[in-house]
Jmol script that loads the backbone (N, CA, C; Angstrom):
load data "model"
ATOM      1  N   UNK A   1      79.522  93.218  36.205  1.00  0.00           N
ATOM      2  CA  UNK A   1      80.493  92.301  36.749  1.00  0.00           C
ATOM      3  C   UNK A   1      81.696  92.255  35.815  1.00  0.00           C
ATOM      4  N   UNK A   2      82.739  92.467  36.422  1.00  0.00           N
ATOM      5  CA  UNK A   2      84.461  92.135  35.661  1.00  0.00           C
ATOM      6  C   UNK A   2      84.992  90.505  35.826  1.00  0.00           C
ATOM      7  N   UNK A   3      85.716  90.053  35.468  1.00  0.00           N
ATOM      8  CA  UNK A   3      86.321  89.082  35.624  1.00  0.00           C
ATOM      9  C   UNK A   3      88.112  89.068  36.092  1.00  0.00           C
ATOM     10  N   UNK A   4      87.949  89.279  36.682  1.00  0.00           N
ATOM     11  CA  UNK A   4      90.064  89.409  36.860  1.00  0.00           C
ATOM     12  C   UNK A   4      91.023  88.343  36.267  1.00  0.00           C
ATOM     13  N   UNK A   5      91.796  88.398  35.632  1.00  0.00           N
ATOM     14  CA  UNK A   5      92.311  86.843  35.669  1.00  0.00           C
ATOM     15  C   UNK A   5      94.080  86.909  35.229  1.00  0.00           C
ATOM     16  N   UNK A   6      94.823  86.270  35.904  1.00  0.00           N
ATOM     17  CA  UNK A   6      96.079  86.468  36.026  1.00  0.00           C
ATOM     18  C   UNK A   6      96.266  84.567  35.990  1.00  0.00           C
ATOM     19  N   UNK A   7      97.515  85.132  34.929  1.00  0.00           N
ATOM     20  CA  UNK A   7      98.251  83.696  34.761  1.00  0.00           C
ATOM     21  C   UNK A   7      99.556  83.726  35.630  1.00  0.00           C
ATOM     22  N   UNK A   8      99.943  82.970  36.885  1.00  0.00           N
ATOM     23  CA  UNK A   8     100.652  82.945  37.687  1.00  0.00           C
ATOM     24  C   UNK A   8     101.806  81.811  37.698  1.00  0.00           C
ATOM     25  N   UNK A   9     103.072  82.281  37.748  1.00  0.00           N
ATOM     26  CA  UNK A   9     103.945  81.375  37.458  1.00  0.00           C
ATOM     27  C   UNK A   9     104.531  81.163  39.096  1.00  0.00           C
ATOM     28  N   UNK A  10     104.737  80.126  39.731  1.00  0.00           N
ATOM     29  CA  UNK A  10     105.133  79.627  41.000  1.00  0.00           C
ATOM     30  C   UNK A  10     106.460  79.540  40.654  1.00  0.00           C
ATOM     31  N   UNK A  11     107.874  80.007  41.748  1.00  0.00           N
ATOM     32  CA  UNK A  11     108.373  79.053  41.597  1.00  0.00           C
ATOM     33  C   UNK A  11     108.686  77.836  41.965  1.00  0.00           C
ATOM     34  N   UNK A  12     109.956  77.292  41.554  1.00  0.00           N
ATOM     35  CA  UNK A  12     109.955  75.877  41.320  1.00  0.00           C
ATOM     36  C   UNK A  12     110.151  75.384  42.954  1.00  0.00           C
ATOM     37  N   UNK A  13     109.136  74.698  43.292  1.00  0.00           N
ATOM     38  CA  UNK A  13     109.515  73.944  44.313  1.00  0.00           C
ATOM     39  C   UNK A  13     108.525  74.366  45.506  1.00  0.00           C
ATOM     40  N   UNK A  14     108.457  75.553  45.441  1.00  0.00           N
ATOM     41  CA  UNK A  14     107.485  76.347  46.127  1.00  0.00           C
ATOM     42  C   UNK A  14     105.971  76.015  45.925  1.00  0.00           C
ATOM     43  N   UNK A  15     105.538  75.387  45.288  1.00  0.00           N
ATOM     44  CA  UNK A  15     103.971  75.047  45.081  1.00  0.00           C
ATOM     45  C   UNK A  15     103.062  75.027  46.451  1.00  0.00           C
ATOM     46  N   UNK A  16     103.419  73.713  47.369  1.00  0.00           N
ATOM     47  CA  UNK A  16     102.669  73.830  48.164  1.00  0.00           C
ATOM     48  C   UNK A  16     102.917  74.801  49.470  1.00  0.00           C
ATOM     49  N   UNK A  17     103.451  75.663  49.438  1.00  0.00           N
ATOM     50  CA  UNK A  17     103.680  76.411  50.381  1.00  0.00           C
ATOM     51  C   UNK A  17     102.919  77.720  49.765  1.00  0.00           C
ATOM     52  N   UNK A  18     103.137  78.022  48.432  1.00  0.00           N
ATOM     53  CA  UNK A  18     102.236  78.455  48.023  1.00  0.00           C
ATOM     54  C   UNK A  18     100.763  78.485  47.654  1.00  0.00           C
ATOM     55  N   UNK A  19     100.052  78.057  47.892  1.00  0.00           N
ATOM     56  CA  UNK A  19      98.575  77.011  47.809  1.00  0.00           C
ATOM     57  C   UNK A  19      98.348  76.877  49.559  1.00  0.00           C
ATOM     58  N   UNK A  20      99.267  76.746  50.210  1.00  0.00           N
ATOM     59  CA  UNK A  20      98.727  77.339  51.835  1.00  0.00           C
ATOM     60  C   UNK A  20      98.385  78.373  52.144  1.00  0.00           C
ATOM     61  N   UNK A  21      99.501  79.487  51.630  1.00  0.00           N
ATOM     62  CA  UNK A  21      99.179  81.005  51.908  1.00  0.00           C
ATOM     63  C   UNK A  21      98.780  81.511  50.999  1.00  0.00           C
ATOM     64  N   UNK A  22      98.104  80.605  49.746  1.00  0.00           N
ATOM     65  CA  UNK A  22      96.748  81.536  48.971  1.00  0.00           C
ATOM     66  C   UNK A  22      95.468  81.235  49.951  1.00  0.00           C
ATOM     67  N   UNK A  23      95.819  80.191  50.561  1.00  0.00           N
ATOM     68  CA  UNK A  23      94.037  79.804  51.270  1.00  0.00           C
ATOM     69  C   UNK A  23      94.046  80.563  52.276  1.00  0.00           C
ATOM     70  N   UNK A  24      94.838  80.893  52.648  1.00  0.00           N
ATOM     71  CA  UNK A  24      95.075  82.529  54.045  1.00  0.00           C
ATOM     72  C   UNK A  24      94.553  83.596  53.294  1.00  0.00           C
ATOM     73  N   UNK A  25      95.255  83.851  52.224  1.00  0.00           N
ATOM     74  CA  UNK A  25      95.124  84.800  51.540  1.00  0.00           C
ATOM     75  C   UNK A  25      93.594  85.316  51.274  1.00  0.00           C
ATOM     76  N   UNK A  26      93.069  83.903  51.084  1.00  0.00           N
ATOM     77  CA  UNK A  26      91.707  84.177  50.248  1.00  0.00           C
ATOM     78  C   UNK A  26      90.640  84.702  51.227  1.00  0.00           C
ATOM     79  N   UNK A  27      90.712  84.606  52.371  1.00  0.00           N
ATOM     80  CA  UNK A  27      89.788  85.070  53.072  1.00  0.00           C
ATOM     81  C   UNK A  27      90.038  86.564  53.476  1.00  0.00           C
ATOM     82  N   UNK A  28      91.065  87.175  52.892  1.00  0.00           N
ATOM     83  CA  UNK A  28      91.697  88.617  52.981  1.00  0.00           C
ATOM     84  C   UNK A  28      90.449  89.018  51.575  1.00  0.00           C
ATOM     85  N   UNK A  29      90.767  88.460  50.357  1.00  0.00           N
ATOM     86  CA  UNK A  29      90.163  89.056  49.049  1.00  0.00           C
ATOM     87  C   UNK A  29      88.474  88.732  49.433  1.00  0.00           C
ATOM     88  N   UNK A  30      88.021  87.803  49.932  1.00  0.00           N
ATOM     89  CA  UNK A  30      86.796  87.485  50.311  1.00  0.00           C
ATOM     90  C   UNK A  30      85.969  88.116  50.850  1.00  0.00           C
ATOM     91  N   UNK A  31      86.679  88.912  51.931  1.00  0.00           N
ATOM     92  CA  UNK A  31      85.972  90.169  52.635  1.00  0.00           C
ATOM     93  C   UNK A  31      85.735  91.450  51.935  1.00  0.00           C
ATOM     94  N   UNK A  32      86.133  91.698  50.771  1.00  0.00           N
ATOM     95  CA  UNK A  32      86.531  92.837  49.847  1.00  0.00           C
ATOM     96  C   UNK A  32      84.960  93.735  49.696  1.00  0.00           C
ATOM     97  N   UNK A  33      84.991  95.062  49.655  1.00  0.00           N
ATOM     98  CA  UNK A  33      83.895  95.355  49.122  1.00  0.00           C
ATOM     99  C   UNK A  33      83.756  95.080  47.566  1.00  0.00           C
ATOM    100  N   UNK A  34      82.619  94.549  46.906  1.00  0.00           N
ATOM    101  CA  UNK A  34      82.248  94.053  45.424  1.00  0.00           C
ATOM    102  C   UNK A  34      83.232  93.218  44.736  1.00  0.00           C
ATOM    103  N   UNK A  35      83.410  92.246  45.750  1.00  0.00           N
ATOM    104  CA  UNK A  35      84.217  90.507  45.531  1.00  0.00           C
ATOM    105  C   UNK A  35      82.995  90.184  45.585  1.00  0.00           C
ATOM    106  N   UNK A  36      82.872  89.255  44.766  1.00  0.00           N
ATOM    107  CA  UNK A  36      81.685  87.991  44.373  1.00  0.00           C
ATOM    108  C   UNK A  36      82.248  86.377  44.549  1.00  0.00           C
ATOM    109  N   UNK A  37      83.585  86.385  43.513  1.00  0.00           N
ATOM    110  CA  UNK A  37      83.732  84.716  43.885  1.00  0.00           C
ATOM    111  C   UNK A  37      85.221  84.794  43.398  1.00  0.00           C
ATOM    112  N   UNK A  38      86.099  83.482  43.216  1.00  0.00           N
ATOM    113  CA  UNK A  38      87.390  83.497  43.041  1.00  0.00           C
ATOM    114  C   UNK A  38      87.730  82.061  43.049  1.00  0.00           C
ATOM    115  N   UNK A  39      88.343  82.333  42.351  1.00  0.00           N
ATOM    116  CA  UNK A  39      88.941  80.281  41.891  1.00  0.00           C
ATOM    117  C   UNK A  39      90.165  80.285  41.333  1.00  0.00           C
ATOM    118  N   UNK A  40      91.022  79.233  41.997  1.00  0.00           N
ATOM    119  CA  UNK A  40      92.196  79.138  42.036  1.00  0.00           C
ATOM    120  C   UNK A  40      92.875  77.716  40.873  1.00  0.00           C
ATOM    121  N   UNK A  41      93.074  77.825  39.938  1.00  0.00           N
ATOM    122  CA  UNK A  41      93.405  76.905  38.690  1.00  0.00           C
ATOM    123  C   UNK A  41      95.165  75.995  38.686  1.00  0.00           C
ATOM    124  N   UNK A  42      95.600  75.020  39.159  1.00  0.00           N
ATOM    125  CA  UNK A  42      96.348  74.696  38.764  1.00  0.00           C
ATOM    126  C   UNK A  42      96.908  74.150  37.888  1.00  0.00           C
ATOM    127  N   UNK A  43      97.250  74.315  36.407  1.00  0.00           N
ATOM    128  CA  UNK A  43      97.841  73.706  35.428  1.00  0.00           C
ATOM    129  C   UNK A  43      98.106  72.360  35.532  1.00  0.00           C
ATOM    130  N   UNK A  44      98.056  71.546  34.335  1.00  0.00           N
ATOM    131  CA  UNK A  44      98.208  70.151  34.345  1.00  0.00           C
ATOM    132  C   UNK A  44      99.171  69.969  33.778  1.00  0.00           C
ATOM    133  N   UNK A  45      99.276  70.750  32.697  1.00  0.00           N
ATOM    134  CA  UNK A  45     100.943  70.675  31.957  1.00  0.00           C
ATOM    135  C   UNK A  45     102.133  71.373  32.540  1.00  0.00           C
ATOM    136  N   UNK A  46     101.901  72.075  33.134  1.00  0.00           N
ATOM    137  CA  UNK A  46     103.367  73.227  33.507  1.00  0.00           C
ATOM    138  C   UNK A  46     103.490  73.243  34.979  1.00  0.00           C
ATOM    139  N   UNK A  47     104.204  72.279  35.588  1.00  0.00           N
ATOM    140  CA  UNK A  47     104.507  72.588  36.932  1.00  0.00           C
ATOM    141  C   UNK A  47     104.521  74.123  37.525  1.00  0.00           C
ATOM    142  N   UNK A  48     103.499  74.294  38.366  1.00  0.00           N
ATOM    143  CA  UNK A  48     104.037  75.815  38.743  1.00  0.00           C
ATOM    144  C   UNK A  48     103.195  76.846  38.317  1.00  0.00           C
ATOM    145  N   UNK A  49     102.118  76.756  37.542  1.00  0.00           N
ATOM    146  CA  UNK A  49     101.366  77.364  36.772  1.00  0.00           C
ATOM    147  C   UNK A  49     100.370  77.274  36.975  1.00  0.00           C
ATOM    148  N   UNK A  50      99.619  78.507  37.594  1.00  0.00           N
ATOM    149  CA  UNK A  50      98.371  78.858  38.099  1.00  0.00           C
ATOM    150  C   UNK A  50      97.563  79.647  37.413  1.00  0.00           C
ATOM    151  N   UNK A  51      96.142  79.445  37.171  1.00  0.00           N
ATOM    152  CA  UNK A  51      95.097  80.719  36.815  1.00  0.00           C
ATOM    153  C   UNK A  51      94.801  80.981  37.618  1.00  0.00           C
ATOM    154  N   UNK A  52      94.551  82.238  38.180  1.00  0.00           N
ATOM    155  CA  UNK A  52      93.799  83.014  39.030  1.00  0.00           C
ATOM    156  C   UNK A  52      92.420  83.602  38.249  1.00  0.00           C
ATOM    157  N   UNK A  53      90.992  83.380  38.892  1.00  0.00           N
ATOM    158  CA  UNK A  53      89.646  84.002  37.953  1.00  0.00           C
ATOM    159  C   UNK A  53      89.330  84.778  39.305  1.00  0.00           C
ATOM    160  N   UNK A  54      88.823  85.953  39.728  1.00  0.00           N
ATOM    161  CA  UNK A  54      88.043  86.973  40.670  1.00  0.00           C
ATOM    162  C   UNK A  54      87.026  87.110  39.591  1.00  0.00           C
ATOM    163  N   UNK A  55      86.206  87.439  40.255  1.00  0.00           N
ATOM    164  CA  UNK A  55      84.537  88.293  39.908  1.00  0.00           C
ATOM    165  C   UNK A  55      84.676  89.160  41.022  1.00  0.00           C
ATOM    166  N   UNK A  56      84.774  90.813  40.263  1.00  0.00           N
ATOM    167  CA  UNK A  56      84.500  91.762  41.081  1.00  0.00           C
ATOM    168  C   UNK A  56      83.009  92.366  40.532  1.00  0.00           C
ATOM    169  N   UNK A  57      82.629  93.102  41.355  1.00  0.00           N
ATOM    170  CA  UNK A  57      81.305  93.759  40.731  1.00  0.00           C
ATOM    171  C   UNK A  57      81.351  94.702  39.709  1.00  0.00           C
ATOM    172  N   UNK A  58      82.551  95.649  39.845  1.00  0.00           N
ATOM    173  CA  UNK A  58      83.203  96.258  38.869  1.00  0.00           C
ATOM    174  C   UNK A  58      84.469  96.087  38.899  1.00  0.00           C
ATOM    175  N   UNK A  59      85.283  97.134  38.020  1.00  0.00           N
ATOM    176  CA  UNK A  59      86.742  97.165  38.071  1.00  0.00           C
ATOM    177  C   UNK A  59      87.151  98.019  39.450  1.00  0.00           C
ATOM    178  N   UNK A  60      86.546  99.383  39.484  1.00  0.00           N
ATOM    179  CA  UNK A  60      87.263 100.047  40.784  1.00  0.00           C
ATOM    180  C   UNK A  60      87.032  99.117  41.780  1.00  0.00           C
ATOM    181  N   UNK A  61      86.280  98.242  42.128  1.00  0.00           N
ATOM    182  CA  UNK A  61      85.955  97.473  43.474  1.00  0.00           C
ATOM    183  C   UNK A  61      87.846  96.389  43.531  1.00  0.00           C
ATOM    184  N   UNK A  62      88.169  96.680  42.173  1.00  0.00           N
ATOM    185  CA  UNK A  62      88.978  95.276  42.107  1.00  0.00           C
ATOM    186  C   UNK A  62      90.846  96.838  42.328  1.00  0.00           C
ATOM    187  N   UNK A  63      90.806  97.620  41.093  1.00  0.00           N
ATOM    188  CA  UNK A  63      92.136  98.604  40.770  1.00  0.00           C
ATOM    189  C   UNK A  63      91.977  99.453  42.420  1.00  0.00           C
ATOM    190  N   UNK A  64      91.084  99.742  42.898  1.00  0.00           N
ATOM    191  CA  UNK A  64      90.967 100.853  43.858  1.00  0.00           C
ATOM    192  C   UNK A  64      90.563 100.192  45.309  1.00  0.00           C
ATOM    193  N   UNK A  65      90.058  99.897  45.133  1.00  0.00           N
ATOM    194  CA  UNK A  65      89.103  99.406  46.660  1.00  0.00           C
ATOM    195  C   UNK A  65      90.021  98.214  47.320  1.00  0.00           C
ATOM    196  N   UNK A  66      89.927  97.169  46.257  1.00  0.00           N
ATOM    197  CA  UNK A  66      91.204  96.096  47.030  1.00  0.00           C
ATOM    198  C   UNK A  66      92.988  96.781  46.244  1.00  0.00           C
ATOM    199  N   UNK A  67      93.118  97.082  45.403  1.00  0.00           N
ATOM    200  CA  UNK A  67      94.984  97.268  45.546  1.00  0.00           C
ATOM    201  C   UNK A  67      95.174  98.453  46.267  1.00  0.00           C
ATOM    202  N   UNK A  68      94.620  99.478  46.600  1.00  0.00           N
ATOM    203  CA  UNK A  68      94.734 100.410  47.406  1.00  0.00           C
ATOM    204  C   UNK A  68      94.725 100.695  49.224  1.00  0.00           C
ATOM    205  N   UNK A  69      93.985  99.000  49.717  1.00  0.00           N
ATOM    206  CA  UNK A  69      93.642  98.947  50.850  1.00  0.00           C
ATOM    207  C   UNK A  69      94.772  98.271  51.268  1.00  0.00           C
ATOM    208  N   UNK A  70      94.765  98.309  52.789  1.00  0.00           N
ATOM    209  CA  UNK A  70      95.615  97.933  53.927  1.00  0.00           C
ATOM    210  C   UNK A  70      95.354  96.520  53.504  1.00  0.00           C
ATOM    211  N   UNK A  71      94.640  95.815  53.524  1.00  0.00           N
ATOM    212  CA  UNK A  71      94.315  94.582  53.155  1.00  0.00           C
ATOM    213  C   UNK A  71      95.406  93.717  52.101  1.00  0.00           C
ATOM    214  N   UNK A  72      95.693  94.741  50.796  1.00  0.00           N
ATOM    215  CA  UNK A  72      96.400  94.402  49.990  1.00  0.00           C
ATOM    216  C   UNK A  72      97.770  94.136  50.179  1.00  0.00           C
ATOM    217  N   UNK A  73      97.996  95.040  51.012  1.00  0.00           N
ATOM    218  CA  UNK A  73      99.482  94.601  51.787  1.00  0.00           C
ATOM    219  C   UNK A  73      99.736  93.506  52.291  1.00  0.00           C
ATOM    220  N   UNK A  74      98.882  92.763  53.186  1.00  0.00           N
ATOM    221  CA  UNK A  74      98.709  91.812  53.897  1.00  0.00           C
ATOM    222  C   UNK A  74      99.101  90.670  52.771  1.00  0.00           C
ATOM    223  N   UNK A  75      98.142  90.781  51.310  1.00  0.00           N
ATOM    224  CA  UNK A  75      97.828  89.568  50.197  1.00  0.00           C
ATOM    225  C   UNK A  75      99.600  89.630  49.826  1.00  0.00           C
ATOM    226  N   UNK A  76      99.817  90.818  49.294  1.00  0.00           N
ATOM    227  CA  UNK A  76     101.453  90.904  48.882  1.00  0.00           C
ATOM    228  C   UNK A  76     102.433  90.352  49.396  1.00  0.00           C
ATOM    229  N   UNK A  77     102.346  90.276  50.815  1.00  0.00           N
ATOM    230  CA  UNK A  77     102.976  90.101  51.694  1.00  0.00           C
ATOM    231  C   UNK A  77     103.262  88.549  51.665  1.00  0.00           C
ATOM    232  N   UNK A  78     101.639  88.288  52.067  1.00  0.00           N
ATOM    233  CA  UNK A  78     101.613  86.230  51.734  1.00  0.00           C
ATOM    234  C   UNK A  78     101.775  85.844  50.470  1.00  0.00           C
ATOM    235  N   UNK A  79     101.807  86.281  49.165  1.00  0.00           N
ATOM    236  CA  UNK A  79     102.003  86.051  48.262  1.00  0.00           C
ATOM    237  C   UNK A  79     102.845  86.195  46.984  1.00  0.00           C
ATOM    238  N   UNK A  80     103.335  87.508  46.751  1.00  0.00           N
ATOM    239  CA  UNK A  80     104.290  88.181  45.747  1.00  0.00           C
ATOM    240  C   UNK A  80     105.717  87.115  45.799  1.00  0.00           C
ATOM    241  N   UNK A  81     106.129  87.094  46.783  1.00  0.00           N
ATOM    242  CA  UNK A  81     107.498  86.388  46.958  1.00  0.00           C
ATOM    243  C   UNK A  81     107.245  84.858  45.901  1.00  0.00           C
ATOM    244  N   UNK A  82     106.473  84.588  46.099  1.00  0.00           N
ATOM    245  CA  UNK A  82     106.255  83.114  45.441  1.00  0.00           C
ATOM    246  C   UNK A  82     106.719  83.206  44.144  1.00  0.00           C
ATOM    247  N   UNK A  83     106.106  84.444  43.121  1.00  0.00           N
ATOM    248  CA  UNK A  83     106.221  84.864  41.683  1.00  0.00           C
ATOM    249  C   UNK A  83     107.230  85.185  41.119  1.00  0.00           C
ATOM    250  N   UNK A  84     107.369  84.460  40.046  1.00  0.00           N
ATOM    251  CA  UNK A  84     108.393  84.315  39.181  1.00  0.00           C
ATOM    252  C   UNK A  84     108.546  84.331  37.410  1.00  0.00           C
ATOM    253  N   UNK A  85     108.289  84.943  36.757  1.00  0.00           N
ATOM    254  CA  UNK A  85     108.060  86.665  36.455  1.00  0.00           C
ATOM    255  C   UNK A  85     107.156  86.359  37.127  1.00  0.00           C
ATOM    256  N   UNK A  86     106.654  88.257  37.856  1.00  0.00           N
ATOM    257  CA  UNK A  86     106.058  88.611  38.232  1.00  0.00           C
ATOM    258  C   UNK A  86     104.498  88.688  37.468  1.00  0.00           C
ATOM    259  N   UNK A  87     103.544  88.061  37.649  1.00  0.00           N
ATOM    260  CA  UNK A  87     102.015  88.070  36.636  1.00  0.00           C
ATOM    261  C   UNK A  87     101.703  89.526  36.012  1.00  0.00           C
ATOM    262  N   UNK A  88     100.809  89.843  35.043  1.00  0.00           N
ATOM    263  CA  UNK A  88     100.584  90.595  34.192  1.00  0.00           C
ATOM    264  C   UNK A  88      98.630  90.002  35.321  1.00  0.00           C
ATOM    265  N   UNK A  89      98.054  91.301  35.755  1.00  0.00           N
ATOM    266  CA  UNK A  89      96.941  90.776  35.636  1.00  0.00           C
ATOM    267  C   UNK A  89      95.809  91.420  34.537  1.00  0.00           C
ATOM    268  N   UNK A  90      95.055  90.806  34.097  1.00  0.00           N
ATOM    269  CA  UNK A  90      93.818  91.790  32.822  1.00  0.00           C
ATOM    270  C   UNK A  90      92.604  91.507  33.665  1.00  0.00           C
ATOM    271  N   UNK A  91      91.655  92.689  33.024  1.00  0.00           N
ATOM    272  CA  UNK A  91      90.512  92.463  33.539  1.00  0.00           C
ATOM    273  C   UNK A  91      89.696  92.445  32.095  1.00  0.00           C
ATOM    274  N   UNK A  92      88.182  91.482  32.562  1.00  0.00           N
ATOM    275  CA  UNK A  92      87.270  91.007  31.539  1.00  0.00           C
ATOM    276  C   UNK A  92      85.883  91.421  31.397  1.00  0.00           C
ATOM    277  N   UNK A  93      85.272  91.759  30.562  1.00  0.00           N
ATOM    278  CA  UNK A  93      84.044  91.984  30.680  1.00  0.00           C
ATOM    279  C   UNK A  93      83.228  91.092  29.178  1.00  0.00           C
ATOM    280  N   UNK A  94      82.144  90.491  30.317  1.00  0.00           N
ATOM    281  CA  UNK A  94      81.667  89.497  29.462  1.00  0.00           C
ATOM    282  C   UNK A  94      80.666  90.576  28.457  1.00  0.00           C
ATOM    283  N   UNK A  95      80.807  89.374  27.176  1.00  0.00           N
ATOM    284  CA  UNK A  95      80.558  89.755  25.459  1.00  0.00           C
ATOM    285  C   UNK A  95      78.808  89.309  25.319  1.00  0.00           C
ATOM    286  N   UNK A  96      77.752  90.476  25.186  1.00  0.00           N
ATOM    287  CA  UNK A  96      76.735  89.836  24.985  1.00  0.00           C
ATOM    288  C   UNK A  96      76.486  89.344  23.622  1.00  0.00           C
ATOM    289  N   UNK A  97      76.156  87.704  23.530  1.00  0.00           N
ATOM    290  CA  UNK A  97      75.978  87.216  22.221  1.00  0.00           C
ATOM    291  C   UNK A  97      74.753  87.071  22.150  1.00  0.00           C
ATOM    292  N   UNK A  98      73.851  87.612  22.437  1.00  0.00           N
ATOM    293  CA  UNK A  98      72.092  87.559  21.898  1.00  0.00           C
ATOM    294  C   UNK A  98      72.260  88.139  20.830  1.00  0.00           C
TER     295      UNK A  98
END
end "model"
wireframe off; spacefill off
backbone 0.3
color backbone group
C-alpha cells in the first residue's frame, strides 16, 4: 500500500464550490482500479488549504492506471481550475518500526 498526499492550495473565495466538485470528483477516484480509501483535510489555519491522503494499493495503480485514464480527465476537469500554485503531489510508503 502507497499513501498519496498533496497539499492543496484553493483559491481565495472558491472554497465551497470547490468541496462540491471534489465530492463529484470522488466517486470518479473511488471506482479506480487499487483505490482503497481517500480523505479530504481542510486546514484550520490557512483559509484555502487542503490535504489530500489516497491509499492506493501501489504506486502504478495511482502514476498509471488513474493519471493515464479517461477518468482523469474528467477529475482535472472538475478540479485543476480551483489550484493556485498548482500542488506538488508525493507518494508514501509506510516505515516498518518493529
Amino acid at each position: 500500500m502507497i499513501l498519496e498526499a498533496a497539499l492543496l492550495q484553493v483559491k481565495p473565495g472558491m472554497e465551497q464550490d470547490y468541496e462540491e466538485s471534489f465530492r463529484k470528483a470522488s466517486t470518479i477516484i473511488s471506482s479506480m482500479k487499487g483505490y482503497i480509501s481517500h480523505e479530504l483535510q481542510r486546514c484550520m489555519e490557512v483559509d484555502g488549504k487542503y490535504l489530500l491522503l489516497v491509499k492506493w494499493e501501489c504506486l502504478e495503480d495511482h502514476t498509471v492506471g488513474f493519471r493515464q485514464s479517461s477518468e482523469y480527465q474528467v477529475w482535472k476537469e472538475l478540479l485543476h481550475r480551483f489550484y493556485h500554485p498548482f500542488p506538488e503531489v508525493e507518494h508514501f510508503e509506510k516505515v516498518d518500526l518493529r
